[in-house]
C-alpha positions as CSV (number, residue, x, y, z in Angstrom):
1,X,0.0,0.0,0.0
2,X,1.4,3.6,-0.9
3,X,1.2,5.9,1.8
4,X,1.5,10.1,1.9
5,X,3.1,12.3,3.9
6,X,-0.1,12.7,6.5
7,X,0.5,9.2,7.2
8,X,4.3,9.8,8.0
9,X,3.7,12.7,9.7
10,X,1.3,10.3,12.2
11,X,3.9,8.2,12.5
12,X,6.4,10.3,13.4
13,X,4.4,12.8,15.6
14,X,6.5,13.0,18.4
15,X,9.6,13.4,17.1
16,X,8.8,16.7,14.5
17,X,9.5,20.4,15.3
18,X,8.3,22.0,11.7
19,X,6.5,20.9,8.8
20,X,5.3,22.0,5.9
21,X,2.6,19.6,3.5
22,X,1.1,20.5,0.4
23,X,-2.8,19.8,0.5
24,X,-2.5,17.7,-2.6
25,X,0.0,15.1,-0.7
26,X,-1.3,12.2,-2.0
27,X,-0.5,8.1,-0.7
28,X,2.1,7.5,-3.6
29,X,5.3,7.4,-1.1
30,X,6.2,3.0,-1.6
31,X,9.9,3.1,-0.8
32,X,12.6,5.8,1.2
33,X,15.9,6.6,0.8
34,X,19.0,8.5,2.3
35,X,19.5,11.4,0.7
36,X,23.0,12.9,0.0
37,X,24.5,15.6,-1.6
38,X,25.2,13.1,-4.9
39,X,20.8,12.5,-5.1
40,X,19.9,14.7,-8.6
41,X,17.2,12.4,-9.5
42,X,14.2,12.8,-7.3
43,X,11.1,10.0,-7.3
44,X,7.3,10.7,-6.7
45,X,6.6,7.6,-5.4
46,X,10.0,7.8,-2.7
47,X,10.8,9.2,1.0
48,X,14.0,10.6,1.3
49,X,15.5,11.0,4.7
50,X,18.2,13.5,5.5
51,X,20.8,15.3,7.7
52,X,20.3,19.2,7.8
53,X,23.5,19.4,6.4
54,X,22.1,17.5,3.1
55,X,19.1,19.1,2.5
56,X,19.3,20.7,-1.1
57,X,18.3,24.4,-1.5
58,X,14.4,25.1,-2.3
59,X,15.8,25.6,-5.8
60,X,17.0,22.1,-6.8
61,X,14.5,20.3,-5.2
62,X,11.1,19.5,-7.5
63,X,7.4,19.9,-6.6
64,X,5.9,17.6,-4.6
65,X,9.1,15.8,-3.4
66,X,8.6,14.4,-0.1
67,X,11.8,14.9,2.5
68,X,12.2,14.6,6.0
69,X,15.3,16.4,7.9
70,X,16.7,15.7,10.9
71,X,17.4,19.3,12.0
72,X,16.9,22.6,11.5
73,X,19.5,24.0,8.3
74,X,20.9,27.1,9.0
75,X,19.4,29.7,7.4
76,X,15.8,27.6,6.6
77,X,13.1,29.3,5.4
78,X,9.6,27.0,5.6
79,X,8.0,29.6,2.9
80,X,10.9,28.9,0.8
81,X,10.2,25.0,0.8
82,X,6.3,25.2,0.5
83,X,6.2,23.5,-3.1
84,X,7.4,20.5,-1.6
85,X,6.4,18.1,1.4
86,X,9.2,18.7,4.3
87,X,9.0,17.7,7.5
88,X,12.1,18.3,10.2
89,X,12.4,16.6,13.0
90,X,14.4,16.8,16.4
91,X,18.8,15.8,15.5
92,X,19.4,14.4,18.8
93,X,17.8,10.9,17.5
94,X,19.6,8.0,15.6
95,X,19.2,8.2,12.3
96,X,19.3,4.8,11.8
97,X,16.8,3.7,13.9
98,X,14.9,6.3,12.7
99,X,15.2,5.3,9.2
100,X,14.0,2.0,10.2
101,X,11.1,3.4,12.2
102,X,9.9,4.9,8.3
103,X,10.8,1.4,6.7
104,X,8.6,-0.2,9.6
105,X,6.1,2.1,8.7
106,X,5.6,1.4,5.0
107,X,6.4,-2.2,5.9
108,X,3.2,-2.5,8.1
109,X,0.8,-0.9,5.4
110,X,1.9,-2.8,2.6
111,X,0.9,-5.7,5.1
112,X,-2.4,-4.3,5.3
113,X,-2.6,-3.6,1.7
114,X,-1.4,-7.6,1.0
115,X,-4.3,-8.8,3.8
116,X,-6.5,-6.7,2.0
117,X,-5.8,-8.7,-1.3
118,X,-5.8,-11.7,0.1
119,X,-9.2,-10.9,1.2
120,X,-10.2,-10.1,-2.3
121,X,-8.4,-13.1,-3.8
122,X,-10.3,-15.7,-1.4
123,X,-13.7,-14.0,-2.1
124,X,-14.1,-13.0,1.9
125,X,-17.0,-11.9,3.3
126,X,-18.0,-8.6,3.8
127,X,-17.9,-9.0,7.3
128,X,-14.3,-10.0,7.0
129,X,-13.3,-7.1,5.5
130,X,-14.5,-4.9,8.0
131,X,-13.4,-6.9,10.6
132,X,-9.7,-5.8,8.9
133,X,-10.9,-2.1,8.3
134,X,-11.3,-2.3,12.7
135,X,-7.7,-3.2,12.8
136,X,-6.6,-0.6,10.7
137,X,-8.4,2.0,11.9
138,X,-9.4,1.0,15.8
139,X,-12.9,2.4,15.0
140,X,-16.0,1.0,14.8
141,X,-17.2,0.2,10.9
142,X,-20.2,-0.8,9.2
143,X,-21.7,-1.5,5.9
144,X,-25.0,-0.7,4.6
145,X,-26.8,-1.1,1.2
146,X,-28.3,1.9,-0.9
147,X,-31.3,0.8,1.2
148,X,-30.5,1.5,4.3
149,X,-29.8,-2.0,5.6
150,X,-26.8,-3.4,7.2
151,X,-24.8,-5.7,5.1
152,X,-22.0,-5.7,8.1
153,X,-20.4,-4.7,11.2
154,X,-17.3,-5.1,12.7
155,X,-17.2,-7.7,15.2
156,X,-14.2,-7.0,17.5
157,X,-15.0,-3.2,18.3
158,X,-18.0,-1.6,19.4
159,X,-19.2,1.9,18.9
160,X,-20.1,2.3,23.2
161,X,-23.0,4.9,24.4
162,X,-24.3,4.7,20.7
163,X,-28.0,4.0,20.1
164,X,-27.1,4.5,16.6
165,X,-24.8,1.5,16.6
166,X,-27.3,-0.4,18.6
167,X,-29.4,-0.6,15.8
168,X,-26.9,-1.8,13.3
169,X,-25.7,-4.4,15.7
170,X,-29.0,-5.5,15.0
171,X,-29.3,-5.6,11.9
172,X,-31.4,-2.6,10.7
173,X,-32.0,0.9,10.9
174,X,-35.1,1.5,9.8
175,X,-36.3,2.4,13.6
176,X,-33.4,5.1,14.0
177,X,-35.1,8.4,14.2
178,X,-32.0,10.0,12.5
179,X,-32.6,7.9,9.4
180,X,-36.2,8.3,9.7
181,X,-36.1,12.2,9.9
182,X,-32.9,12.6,7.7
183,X,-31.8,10.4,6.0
184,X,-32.8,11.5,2.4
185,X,-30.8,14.8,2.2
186,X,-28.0,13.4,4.3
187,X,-27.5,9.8,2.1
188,X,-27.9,12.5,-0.8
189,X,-25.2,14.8,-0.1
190,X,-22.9,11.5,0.7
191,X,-23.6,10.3,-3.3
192,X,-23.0,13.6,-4.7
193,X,-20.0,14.2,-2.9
194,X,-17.8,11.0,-4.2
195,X,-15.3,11.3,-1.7
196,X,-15.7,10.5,2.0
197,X,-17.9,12.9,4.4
198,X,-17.6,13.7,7.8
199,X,-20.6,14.6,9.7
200,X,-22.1,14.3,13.4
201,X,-24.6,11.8,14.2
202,X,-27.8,13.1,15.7
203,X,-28.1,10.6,18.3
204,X,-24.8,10.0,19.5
205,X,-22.7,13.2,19.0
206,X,-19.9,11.4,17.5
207,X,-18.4,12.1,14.0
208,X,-19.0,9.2,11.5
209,X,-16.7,9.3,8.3
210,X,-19.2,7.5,5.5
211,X,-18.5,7.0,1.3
212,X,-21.0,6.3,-1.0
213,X,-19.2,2.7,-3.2
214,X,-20.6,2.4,-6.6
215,X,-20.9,-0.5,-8.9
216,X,-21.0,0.4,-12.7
217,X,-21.2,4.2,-11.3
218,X,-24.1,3.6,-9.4
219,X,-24.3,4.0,-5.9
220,X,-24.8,0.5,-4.6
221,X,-23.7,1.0,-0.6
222,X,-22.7,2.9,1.9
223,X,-19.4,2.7,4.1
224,X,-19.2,4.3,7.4
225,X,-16.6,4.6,10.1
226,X,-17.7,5.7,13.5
227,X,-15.1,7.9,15.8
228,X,-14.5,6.5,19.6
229,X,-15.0,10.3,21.0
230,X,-17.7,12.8,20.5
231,X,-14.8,14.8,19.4
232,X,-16.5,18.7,18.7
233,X,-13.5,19.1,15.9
234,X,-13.3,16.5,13.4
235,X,-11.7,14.0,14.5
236,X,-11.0,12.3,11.3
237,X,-7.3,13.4,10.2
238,X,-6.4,13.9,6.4
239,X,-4.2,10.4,6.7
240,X,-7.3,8.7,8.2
241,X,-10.0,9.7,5.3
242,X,-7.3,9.3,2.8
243,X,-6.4,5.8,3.8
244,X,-10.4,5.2,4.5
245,X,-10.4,5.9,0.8
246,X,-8.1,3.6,0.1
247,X,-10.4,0.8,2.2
248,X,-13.3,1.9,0.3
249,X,-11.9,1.0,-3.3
250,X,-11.2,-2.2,-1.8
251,X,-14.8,-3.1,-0.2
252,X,-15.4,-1.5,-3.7
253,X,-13.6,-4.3,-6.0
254,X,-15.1,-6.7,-3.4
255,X,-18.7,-5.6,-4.4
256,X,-17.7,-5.1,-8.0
257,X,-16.9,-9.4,-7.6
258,X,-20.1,-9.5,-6.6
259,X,-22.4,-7.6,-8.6
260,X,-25.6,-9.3,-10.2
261,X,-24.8,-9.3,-14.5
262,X,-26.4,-6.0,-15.9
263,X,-29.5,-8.4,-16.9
264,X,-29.8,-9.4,-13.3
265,X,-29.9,-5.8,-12.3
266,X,-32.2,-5.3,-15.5
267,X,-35.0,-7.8,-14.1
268,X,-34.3,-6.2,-10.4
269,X,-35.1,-3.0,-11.5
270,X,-38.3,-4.3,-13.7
271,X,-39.5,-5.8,-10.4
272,X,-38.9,-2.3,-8.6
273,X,-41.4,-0.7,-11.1
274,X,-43.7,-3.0,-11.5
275,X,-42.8,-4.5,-14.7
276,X,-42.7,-8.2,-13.7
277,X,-45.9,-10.0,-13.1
278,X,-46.7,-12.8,-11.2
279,X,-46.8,-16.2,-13.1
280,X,-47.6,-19.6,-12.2
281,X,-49.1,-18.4,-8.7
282,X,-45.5,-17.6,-7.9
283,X,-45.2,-13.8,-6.7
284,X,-42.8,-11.9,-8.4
285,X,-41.4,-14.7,-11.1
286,X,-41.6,-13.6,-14.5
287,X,-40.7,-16.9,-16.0
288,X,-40.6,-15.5,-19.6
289,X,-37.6,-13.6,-18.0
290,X,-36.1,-16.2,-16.7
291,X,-36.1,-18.5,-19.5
292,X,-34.8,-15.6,-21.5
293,X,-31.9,-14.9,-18.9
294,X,-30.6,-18.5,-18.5
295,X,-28.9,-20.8,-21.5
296,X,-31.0,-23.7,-21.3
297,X,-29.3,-26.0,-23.8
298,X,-29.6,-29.6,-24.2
299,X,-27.5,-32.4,-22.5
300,X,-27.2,-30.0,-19.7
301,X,-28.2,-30.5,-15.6
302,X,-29.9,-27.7,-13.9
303,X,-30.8,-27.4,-10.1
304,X,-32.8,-24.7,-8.7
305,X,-32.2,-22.9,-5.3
306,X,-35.2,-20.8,-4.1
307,X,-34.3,-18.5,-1.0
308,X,-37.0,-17.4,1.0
309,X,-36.0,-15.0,4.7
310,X,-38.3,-14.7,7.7
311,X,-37.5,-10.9,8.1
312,X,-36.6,-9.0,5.2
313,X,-37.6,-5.9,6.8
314,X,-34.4,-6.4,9.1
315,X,-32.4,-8.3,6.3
316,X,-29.1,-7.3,4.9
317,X,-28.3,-7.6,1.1
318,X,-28.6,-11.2,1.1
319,X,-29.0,-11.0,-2.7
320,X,-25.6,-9.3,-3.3
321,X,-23.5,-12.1,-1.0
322,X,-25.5,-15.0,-2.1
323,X,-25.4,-14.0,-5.9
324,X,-21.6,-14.2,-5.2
325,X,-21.2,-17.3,-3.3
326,X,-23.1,-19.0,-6.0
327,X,-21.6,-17.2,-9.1
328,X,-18.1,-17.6,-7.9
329,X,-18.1,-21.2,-7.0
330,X,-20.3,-22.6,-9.5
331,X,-19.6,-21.8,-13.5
332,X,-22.8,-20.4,-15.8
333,X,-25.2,-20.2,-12.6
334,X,-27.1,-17.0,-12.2
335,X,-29.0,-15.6,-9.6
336,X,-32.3,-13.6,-9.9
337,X,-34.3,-11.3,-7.1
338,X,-37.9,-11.4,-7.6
339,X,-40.0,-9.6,-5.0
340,X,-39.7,-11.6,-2.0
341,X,-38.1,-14.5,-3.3
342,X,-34.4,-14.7,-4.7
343,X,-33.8,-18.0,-6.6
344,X,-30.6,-19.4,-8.6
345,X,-30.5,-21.7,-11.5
346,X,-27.6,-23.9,-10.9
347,X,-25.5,-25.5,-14.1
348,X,-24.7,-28.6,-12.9
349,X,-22.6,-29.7,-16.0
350,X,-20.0,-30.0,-14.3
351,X,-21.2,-31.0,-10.6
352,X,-23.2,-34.4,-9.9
353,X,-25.2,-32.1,-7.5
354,X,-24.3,-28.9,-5.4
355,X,-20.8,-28.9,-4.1
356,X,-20.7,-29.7,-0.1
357,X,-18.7,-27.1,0.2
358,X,-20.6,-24.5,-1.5
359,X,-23.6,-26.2,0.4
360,X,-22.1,-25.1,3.6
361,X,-21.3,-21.6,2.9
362,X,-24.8,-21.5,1.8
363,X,-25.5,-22.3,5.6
364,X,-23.5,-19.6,6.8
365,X,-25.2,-17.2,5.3
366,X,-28.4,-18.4,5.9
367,X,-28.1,-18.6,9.4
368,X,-26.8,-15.2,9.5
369,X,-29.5,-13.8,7.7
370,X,-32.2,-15.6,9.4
371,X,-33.5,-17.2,5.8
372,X,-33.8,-20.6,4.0
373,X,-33.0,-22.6,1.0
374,X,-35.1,-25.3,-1.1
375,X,-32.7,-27.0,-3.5
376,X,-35.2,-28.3,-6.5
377,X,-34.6,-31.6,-8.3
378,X,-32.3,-31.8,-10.7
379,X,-33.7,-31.1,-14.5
380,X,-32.9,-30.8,-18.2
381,X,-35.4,-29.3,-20.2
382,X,-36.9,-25.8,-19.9
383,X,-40.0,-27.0,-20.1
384,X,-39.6,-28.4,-16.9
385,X,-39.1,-24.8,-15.1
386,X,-42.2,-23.8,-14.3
387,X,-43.1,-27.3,-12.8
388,X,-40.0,-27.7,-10.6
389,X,-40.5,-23.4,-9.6
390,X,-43.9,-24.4,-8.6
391,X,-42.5,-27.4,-6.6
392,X,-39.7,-25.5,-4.3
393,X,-42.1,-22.5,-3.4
394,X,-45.3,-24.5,-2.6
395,X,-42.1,-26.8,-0.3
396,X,-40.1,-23.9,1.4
397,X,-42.6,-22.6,3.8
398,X,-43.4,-25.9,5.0
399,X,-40.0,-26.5,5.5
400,X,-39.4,-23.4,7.6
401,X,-42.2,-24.7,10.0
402,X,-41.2,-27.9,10.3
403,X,-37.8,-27.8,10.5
404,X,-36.8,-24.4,11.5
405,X,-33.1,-25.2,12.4
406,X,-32.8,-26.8,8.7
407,X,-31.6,-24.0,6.5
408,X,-30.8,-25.7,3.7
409,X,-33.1,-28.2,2.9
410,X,-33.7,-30.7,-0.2
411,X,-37.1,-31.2,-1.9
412,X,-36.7,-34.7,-2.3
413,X,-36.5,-35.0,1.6
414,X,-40.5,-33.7,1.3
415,X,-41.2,-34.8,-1.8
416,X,-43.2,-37.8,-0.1
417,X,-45.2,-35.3,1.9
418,X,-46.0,-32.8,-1.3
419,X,-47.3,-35.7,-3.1
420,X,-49.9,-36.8,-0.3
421,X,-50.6,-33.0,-0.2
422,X,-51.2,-32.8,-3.7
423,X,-53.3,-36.2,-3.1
424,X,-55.2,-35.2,-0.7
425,X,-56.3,-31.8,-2.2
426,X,-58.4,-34.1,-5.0
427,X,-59.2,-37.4,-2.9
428,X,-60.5,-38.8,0.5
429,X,-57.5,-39.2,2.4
430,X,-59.3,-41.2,5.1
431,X,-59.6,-44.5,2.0
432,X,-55.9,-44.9,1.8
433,X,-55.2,-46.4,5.7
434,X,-54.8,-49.9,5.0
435,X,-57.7,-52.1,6.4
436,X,-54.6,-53.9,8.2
437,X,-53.5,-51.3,9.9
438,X,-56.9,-50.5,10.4
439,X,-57.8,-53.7,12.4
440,X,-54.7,-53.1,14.2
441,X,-55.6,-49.4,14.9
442,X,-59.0,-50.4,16.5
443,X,-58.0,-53.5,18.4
444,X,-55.4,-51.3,20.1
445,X,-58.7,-48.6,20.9
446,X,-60.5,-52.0,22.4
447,X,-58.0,-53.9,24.6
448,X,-54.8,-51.1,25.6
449,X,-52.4,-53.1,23.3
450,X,-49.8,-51.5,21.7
451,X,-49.8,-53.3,18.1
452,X,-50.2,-50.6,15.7
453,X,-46.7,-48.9,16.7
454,X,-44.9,-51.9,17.5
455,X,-45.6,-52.9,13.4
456,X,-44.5,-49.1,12.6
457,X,-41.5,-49.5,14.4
458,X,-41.2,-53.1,12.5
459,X,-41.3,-52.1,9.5
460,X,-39.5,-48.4,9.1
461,X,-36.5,-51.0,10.7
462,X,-37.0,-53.3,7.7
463,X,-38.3,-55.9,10.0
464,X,-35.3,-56.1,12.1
465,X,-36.2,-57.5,15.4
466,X,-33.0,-56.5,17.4
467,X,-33.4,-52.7,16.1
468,X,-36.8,-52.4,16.7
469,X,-37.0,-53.9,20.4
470,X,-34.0,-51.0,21.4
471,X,-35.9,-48.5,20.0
472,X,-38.9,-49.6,21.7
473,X,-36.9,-50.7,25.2
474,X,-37.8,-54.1,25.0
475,X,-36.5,-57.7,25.5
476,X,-35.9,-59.5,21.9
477,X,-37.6,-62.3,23.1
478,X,-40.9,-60.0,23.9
479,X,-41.1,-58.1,20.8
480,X,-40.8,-61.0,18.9
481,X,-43.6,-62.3,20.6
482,X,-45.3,-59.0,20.0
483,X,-44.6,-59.6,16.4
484,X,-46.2,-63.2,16.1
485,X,-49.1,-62.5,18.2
486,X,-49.7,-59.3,15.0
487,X,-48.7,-61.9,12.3
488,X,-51.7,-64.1,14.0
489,X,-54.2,-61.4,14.4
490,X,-54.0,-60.6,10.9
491,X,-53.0,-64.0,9.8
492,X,-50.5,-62.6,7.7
493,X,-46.9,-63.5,8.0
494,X,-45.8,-59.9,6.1
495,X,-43.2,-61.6,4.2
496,X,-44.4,-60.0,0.9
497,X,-42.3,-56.6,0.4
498,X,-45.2,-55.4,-2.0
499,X,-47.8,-55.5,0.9
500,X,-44.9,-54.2,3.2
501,X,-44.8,-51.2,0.9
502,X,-48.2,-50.9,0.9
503,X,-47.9,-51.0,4.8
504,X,-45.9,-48.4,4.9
505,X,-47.7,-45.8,2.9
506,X,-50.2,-45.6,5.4
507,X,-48.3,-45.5,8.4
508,X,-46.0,-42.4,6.3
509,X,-49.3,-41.1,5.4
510,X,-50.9,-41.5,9.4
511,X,-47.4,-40.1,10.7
512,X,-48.1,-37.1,8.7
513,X,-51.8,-36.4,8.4
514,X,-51.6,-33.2,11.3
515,X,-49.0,-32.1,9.0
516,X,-50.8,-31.6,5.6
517,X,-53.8,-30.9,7.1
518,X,-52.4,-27.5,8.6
519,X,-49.8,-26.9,5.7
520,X,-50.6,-23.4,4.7
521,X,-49.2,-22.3,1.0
């Protein structure tokens, strides 16, 4: 990372006497040198560190050099030396250790900047980025999309006595009187500024520094830094907002990774105003779109992944990390927002079925974002869209009931249950309990017995007796007793897997009658 003179000059604070630094000092300074009275050639991009005895005259020096002199020159003249950046410090300290105290300071920001693309390189999270930015900068950061919700926070550094930060530890802002009564003009003035803005919060008193980060030059986010100190000058010195700049082109290239394809944003923005109709009983899926948007060619596997979120008053921009996690691990998949729902079509050409590992990043951010994921069965054709859309959204409310700690979840593990559904919608469920089970059922009712389980338990443990007496805490001896005395009572010895299987649709269907009965689409 290239740093400037303000950055020096904070490095150094307690060891200068006079200084004079242009206003346009900007972070270009990547190496430093001893300068001598041989140096004619003078660098942009270098420090130069001297004796008072070395510095050149105002003359032979060129604008914008940057210098520091230990001493005062006889003589000296800080008007003289005003085209330049100069900085003199005390002589009574060693000028080699000093010397290395500049190396160590360029040497720890170019660690920064190499974190930073490491960062970048390994597709971090936002999260993670800003968890660096608090290391850089010891303040409090957050992230928020053009919105107004909160993408990220740091995690190691708080923002204390803060109501303001309360709220985006929560996760939204939307209750925050300050963004409620001014956030229009002040969001406003932060776009058309492009350049980082100081201002006081109304709730806290303390200086936030915030940036508008654009995506194809459109304000996409906002990145603010919050000051420890309810400071009544700014706080924020010119070395911290320019190398807060600096941290915003890099949040910036992170976002640019993860930006939806200028047809994603096309269909986004279609939804915004209206444009996109609802199809297929599907809110917000324009299908027409869709098919449009994705190559569907043949002798390819497709999978779909419909994201649904319990909150997305609260939510952050799930669409913009999830879009990446997606994009960036799998090749040709696309993601699309549609009103509520955000879905991806998955390519699959060159997957069996969705990575584990790019399953269980999927659960990261699900769990962070409070939402939930129906992966579809796989498919080929086109054609087959609209039946396998309808399948995943009629699934994923259901699963968010019934298995609420299951983020990501697989249609096939309810496809059973959206069959009988479906079933049960045009028929008289109560006709397809088996009249074995039935007889069972009611001689339980009669004389307290405990047959109809005991066969349930039988036969989901494909008739193992050792199994099935654990899980029902009895002796083998007993429940194989059990097991004869229901062979004789329906004089059936069960050996026939196709009456097994019969069996066993009733019991599924029995086990989940409650179920379908209060699934609400």
């Amino acid at each position: 990372m290239k740093i400037s003179m303000y950055t020096v000059e904070n490095a150094i604070k307690p060891y200068i006497i006079e200084k004079t630094l242009r206003s346009d000092a900007a972070m270009m300074i990547e190496s430093a040198l001893f300068l001598d009275s041989e140096t004619e050639l003078y660098r942009a991009d270098c420090l130069y560190v001297c004796l008072s005895k070395h510095l050149p005259i105002p003359i032979l020096i060129p604008d914008k050099t940057n210098i520091i002199c230990l001493g005062k020159p006889s003589a000296y003249a800080v008007e003289a030396y005003a085209h330049i950046n100069l900085i003199l410090v005390s002589d009574d300290i060693n000028l080699k250790k000093f010397f290395n105290t500049i190396l160590g300071t360029l040497e720890k920001y170019t660690m920064w900047e190499e974190k930073l693309d490491c960062l970048l390189k390994n597709h971090a999270s936002l999260q993670e980025f800003l968890d660096l930015g608090a290391v850089i900068f010891k303040e409090p950061m957050c992230l928020l999309d053009y919105h107004h919700n909160v993408l990220a926070t740091t995690s190691m550094i708080d923002s204390q006595d803060d109501d303001f930060w309360t709220y985006l530890k929560k996760g939204y802002i939307n209750n925050s009187p300050e963004i409620i009564s001014h956030k229009q003009d002040k969001f406003n003035d932060i776009v058309d500024a492009r350049s980082p803005v100081a201002m006081i919060s109304s709730i806290s008193g303390k200086y936030k520094l915030i940036s508008a980060i654009y995506v194809d030059n459109k304000p996409i986010a906002f990145l603010a830094m919050i000051h420890s100190t309810k400071d009544k000058n700014n706080p924020f010195d010119i070395y911290v907002q320019q190398l807060f700049n600096f941290f915003v082109n890099s949040i910036t290239q992170r976002l640019h990774q993860s930006a939806l394809t200028s047809k994603n944003k096309q269909l986004a923005d279609e939804k915004q105003n209206g444009a996109i109709q609802s199809n297929f009983n599907i809110p917000g899926l324009d299908l027409t779109q869709i098919l449009k948007y994705f190559d569907f060619k043949a002798g390819k596997q497709f999978q779909i992944a419909l994201f649904q979120f319990n909150e997305p008053q609260k939510k952050p921009d799930h669409v913009i990390e999830i879009s990446y996690t997606i994009e960036a691990a799998i090749p040709y998949s696309k993601c699309v927002l549609s009103g509520e729902l955000f879905i991806a079509v998955i390519d699959l050409q060159y997957h069996a079925y969705l990575p584990k590992a790019v399953a269980k990043r999927f659960i990261g951010i699900l769990e962070k974002n409070d939402g939930y994921c129906v992966l579809s069965p796989v498919f080929h054709l086109s054609e087959e869209l609209p039946h396998v859309l309808l399948q995943v959204s009629e699934v994923i409310n259901f699963c968010m009931r019934l298995q609420p700690d299951t983020r990501l979840n697989h249609y096939h593990d309810y496809a059973v249950l959206h069959c009988l559904k479906a079933l049960s919608e045009n028929e008289n469920m109560s006709y397809i309990l088996h009249p074995m089970l039935r007889k069972l059922i009611d001689y339980d009712i009669k004389y307290g017995t405990d047959y109809y389980d005991t066969l349930k338990v039988y036969l989901k443990n494909n008739c193992s007796i050792a199994e099935s007496a654990i899980i029902k805490h009895m002796h083998r001896n007993s429940f194989l007793y059990r097991i004869k005395r229901i062979k004789e009572l329906l004089n059936n010895d069960l050996d026939d897997c196709d009456l097994r299987f019969k069996l066993l649709f009733s019991i599924y269907y029995l086990d989940c009658e409650n179920i379908i009965t209060n699934w609400v689409d």
